[in-house]
C-alpha positions as CSV (number, residue, x, y, z in Angstrom):
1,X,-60.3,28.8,-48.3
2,X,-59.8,32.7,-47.0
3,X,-61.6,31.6,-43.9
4,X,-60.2,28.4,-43.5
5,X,-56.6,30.0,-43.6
6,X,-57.8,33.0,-41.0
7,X,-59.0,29.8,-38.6
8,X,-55.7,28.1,-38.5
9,X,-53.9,31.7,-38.4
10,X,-56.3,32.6,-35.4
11,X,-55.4,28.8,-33.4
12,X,-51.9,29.3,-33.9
13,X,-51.9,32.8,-32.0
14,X,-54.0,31.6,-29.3
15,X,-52.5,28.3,-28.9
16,X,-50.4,29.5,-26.1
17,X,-54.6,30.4,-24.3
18,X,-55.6,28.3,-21.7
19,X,-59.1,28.6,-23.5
20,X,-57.8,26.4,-26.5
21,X,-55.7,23.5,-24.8
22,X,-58.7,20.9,-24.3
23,X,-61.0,19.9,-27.2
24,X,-63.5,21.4,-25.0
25,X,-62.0,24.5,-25.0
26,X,-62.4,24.6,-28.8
27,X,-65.6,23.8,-29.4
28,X,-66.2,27.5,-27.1
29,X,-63.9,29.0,-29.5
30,X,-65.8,27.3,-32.5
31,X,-68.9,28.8,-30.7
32,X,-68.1,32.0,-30.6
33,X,-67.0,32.4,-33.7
34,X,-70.4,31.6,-34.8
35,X,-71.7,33.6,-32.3
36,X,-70.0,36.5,-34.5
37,X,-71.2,35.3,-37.7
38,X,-74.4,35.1,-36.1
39,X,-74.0,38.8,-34.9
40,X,-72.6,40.1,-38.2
41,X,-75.0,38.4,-40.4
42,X,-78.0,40.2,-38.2
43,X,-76.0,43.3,-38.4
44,X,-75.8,42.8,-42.3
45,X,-79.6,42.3,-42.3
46,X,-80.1,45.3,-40.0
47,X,-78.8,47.4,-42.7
48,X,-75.2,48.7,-40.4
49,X,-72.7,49.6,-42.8
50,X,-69.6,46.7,-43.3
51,X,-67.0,49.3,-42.4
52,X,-68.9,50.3,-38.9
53,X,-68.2,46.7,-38.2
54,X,-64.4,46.7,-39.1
55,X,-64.2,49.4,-37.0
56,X,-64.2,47.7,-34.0
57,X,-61.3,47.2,-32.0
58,X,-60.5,43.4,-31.7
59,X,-57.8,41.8,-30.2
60,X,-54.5,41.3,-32.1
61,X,-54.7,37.6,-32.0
62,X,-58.3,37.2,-32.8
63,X,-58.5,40.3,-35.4
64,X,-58.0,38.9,-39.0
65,X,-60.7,35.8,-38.2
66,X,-62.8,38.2,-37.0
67,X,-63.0,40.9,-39.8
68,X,-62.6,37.7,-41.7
69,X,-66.6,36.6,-41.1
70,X,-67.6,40.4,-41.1
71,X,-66.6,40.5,-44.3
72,X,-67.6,37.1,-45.3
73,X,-71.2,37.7,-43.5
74,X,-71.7,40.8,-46.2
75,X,-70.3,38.9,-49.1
76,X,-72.1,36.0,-48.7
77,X,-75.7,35.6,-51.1
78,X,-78.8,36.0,-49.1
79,X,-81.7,33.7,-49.6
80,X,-85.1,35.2,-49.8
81,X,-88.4,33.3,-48.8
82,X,-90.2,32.7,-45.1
83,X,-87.7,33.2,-42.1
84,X,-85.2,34.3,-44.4
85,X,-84.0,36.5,-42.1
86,X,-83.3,33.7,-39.2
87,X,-82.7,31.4,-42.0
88,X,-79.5,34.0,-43.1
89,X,-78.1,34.0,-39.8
90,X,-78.1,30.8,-38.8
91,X,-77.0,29.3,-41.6
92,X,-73.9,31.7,-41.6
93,X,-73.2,30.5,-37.7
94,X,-73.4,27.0,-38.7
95,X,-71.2,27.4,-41.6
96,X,-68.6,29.2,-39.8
97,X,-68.6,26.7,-36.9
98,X,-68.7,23.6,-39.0
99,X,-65.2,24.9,-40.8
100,X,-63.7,26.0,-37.3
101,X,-64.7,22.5,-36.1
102,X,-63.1,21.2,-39.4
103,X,-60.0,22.8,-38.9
104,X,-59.7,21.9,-35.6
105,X,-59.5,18.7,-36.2
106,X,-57.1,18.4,-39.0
């Protein structure tokens, strides 16, 4: 729900952005948000501390979804097993894209 609300907060910024006027367009800005979760989820796994993360400087438009999947990356349970560590990631990244998708298209 937290990230659903930080998704729509995010489009409404950027809807004035050339990158989100075409359906196109927002399945790049679905993509890189789970590039981040992607990025975050490895940093998680890496063992970086959650508040080097928040410390980087994002911009206004894009900063609460943002922080919003850092955090959401190091709350999020981690499954143990083979490949857990790809496993982890990627199933963040396509979590996070499937509810940007999702949103999009309400």
């Amino acid at each position: 729900m937290r990230f659903a609300l930080a998704v729509l907060i995010a489009i409404i910024y950027m809807v004035h952005s050339p990158i989100v006027h075409a359906s196109e367009n927002n399945a790049v800005f679905c993509s890189k948000l789970g590039e981040l979760a992607g990025r975050s989820m490895a940093a998680r796994l890496e063992g970086k501390p959650l508040t080097d993360l928040l410390k980087v400087k994002f911009d206004p438009a894009v900063r609460e979804i943002f922080q919003t999947i850092i955090r959401e990356a190091y709350a999020r349970p981690l499954v143990d097993g083979d490949n857990a560590w790809v496993r982890n990631m990627s199933d963040f990244r396509n979590d996070v894209e499937e509810k940007c998708q999702s949103s999009l298209n309400k």
